[in-house]
C-alpha atoms as a printed R data frame, in Angstrom:
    type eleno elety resid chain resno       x       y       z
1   ATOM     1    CA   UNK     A     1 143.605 113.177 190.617
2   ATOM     2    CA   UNK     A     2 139.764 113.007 191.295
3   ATOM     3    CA   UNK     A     3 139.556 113.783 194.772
4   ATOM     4    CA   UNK     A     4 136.629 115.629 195.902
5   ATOM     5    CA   UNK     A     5 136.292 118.787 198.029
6   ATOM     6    CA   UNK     A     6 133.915 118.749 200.712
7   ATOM     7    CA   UNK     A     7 131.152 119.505 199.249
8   ATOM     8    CA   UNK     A     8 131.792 116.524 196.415
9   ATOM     9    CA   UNK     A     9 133.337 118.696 193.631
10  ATOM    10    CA   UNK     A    10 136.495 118.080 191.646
11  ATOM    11    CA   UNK     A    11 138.566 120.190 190.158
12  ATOM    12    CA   UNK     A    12 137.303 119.807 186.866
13  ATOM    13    CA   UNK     A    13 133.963 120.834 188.034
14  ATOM    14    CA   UNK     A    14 135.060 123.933 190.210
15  ATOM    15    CA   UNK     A    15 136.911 125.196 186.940
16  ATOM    16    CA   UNK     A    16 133.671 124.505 184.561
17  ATOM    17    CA   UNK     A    17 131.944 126.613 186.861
18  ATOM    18    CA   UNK     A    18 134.039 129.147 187.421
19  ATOM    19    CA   UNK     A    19 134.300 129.853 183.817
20  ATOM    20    CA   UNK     A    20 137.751 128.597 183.397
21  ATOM    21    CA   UNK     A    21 138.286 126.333 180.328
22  ATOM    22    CA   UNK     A    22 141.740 126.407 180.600
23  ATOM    23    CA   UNK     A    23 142.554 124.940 183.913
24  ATOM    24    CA   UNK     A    24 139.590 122.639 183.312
25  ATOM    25    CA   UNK     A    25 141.695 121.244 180.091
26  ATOM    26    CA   UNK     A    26 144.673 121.277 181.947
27  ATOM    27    CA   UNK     A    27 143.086 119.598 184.732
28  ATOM    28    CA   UNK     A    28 141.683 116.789 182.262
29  ATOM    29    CA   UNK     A    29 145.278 116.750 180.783
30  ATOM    30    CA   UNK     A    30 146.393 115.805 184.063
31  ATOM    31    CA   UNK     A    31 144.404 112.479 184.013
32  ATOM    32    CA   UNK     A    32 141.007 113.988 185.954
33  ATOM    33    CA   UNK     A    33 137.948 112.475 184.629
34  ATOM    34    CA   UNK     A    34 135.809 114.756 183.127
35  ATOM    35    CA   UNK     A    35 133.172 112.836 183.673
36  ATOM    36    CA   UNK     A    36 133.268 112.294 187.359
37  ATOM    37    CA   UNK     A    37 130.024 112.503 188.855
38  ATOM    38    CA   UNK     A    38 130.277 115.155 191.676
39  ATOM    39    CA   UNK     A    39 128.310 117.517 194.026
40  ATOM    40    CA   UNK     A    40 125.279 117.184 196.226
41  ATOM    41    CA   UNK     A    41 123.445 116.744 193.046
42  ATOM    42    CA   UNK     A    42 125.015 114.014 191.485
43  ATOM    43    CA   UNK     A    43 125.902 115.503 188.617
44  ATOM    44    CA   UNK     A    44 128.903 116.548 186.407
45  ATOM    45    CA   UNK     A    45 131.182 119.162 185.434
46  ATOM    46    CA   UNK     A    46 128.765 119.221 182.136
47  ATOM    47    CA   UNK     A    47 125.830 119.520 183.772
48  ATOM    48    CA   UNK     A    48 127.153 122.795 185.848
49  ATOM    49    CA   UNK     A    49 128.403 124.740 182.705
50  ATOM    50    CA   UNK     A    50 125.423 123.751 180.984
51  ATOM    51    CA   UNK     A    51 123.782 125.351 183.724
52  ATOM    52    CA   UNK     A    52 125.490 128.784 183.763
53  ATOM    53    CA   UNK     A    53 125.996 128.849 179.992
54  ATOM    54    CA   UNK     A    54 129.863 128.483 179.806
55  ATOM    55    CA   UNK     A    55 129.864 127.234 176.016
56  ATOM    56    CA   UNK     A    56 133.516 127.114 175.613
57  ATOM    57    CA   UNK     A    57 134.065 125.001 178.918
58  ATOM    58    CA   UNK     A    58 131.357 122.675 177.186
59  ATOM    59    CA   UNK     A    59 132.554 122.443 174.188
60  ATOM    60    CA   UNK     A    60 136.041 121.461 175.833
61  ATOM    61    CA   UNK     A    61 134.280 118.765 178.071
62  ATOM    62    CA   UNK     A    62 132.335 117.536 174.883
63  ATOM    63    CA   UNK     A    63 135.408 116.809 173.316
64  ATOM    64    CA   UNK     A    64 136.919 115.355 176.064
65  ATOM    65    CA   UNK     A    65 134.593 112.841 176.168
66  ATOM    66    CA   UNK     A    66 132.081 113.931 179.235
67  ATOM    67    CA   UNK     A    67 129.145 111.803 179.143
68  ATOM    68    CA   UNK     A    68 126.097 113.795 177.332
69  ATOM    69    CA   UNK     A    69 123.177 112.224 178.803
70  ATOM    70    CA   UNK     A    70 124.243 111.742 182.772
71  ATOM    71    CA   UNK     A    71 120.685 112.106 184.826
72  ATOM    72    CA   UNK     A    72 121.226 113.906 188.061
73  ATOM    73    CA   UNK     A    73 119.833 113.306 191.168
74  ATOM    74    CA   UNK     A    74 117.116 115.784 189.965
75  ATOM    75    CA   UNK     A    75 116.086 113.851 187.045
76  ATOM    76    CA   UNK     A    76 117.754 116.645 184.770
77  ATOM    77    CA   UNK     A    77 120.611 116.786 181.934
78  ATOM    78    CA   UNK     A    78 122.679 119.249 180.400
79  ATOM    79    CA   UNK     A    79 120.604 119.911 177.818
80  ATOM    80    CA   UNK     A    80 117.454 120.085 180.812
81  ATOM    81    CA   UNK     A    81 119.585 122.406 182.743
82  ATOM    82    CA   UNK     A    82 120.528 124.628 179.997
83  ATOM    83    CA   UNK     A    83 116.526 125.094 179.006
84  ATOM    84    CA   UNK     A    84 115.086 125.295 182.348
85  ATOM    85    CA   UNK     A    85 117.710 127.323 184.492
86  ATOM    86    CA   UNK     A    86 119.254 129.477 181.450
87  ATOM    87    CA   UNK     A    87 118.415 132.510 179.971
88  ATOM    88    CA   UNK     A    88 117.827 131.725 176.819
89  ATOM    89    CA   UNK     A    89 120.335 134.089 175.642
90  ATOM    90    CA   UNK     A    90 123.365 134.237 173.601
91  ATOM    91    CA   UNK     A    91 125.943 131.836 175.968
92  ATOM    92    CA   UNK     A    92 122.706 129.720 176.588
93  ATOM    93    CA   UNK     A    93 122.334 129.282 172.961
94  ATOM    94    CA   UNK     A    94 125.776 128.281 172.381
95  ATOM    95    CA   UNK     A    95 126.116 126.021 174.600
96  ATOM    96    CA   UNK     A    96 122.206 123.982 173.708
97  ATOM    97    CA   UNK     A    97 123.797 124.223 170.196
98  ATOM    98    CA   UNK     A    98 126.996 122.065 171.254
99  ATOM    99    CA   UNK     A    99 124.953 119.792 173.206
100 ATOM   100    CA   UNK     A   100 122.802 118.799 170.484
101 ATOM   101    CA   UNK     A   101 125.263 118.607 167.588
């Protein structure tokens, strides 16, 4: 159930990116971990929707029990990612606000 692609993502973390919360869930349903560390960066499916400010797909991994304070090989967490590569805006602001709470 956690097999990687080529490039070291899971399915979990190919739907948190592409915005899909409910094939992530499903996924997670299925028995994938949604905590899997995965991609070049070492990171998780958290990280990357933290990222691109998909608050709904982190809200869903938050609850699923994704680990909140995984370092990636950058030194960075969700929360980091969310500050330094967001836009500050709206979805960004969502998702810093389910992070911290």
């Amino acid at each position: 159930m956690n097999a990687l692609e080529y490039q070291a993502y899971d399915v979990v973390t190919i739907a948190a990116v592409a915005d899909d919360p409910e094939l992530m869930s499903l996924a997670i349903e299925l028995g994938n971990d949604p905590g899997l560390v995965t991609s070049p960066y070492l990171g998780t499916a958290l990280i990357a929707a933290a990222h691109l400010g998909h608050a709904e797909v982190v809200r869903r991994l938050i609850h699923a029990g994704a680990p909140l304070n995984h370092i990636n090989n950058l030194h960075w967490t969700a929360v980091m990612e969310a500050v330094v590569l967001g836009d500050g805006g709206p979805d960004h602001q969502a998702v810093l606000d389910a992070l911290l709470s």
